[in-house]
C-alpha positions in Angstrom: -35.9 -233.9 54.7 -36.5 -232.0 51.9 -35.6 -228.7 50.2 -37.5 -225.8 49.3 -36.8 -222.8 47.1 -37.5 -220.3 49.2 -37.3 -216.2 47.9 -34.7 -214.9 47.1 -33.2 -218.1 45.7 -32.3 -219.7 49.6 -32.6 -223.3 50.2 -34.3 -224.4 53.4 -34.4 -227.6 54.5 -37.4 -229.2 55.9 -38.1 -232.2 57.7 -41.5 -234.3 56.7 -42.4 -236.7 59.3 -42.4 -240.5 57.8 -43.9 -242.6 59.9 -44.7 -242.7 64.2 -43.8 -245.6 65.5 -42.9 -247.2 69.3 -39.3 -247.1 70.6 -37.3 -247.8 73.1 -34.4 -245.4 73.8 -31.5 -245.9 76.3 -28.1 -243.8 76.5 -25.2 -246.1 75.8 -23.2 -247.0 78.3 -19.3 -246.3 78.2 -18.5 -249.7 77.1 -20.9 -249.2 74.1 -19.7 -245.6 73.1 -16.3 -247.4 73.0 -17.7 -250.2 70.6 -18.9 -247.6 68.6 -16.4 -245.7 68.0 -15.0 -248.8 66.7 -17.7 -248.9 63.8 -16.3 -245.0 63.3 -19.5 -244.1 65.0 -20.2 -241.3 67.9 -22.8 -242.7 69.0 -24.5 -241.7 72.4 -27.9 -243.1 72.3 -29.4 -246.6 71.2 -33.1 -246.6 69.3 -35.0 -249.9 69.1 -38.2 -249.8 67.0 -40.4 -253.4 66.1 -39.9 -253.5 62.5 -42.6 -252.1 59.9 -42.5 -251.2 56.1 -43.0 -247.1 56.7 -39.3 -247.5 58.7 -37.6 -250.0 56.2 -36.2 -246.7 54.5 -35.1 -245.0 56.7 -31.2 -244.5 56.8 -28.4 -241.8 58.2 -30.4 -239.0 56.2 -33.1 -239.5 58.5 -33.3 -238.3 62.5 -35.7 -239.4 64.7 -38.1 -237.1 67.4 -38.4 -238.5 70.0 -41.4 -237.6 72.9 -41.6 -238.2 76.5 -44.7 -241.0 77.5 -44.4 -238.9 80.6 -44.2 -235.7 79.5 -45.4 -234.7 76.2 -44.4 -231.8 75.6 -40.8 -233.1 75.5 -39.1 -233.5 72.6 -35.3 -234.9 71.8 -34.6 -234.7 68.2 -31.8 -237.5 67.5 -29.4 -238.0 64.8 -29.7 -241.4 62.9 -26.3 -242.5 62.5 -26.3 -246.3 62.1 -29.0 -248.5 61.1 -29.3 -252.2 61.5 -32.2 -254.5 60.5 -31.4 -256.9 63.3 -30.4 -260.6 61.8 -31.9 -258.9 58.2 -35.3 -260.7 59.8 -37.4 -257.7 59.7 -38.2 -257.7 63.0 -36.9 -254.9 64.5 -34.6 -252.0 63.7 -31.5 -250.8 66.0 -31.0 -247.4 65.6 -27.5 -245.9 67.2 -27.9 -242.3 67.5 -26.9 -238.7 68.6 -28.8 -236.1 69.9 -28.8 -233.1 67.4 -30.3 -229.8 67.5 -33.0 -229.1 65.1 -32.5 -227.3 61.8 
């Protein structure tokens, strides 16, 4: 995201994208949500993408759009709310998640 002067003196945020990468997204079941609440986390959905240096910064500032193999033209925009570098082995990236609207 980034912010822009706009006129009059407004801020408007923006959102670049970073990188496109593969993912696999499933909703959490109710056992999970309750796990994450745990971690103080309201997490609804779970995001697992392989590991690659343009996604090694990405953190809870960041969201993720997500679109349909089967139907292009649809779009979730998700909320990054936890990120974990599974075993720190750079393999892969675990993503818990919230679907947000866009701003």
């Amino acid at each position: 995201m980034v912010s822009a002067d706009e006129y009059g003196g407004q801020v408007v945020q923006v959102w670049q994208p970073v990188a496109s990468a593969w993912c696999e997204m499933k909703t959490l079941s109710a056992f999970e949500r309750l796990r994450a609440l745990r971690l103080q986390v309201l997490a609804t959905h779970e995001i697992v993408a392989g590991w690659c240096m343009e996604l090694a910064a990405v953190d809870t500032t960041y969201r993720v759009n997500v679109t349909s193999q089967i139907d292009p033209q649809k779009t979730r925009i998700m909320n990054i709310l936890s990120v974990i570098n599974t075993d720190e082995q750079n393999e892969e990236l675990v993503m818990l998640a919230e679907e947000g609207a866009p701003t």
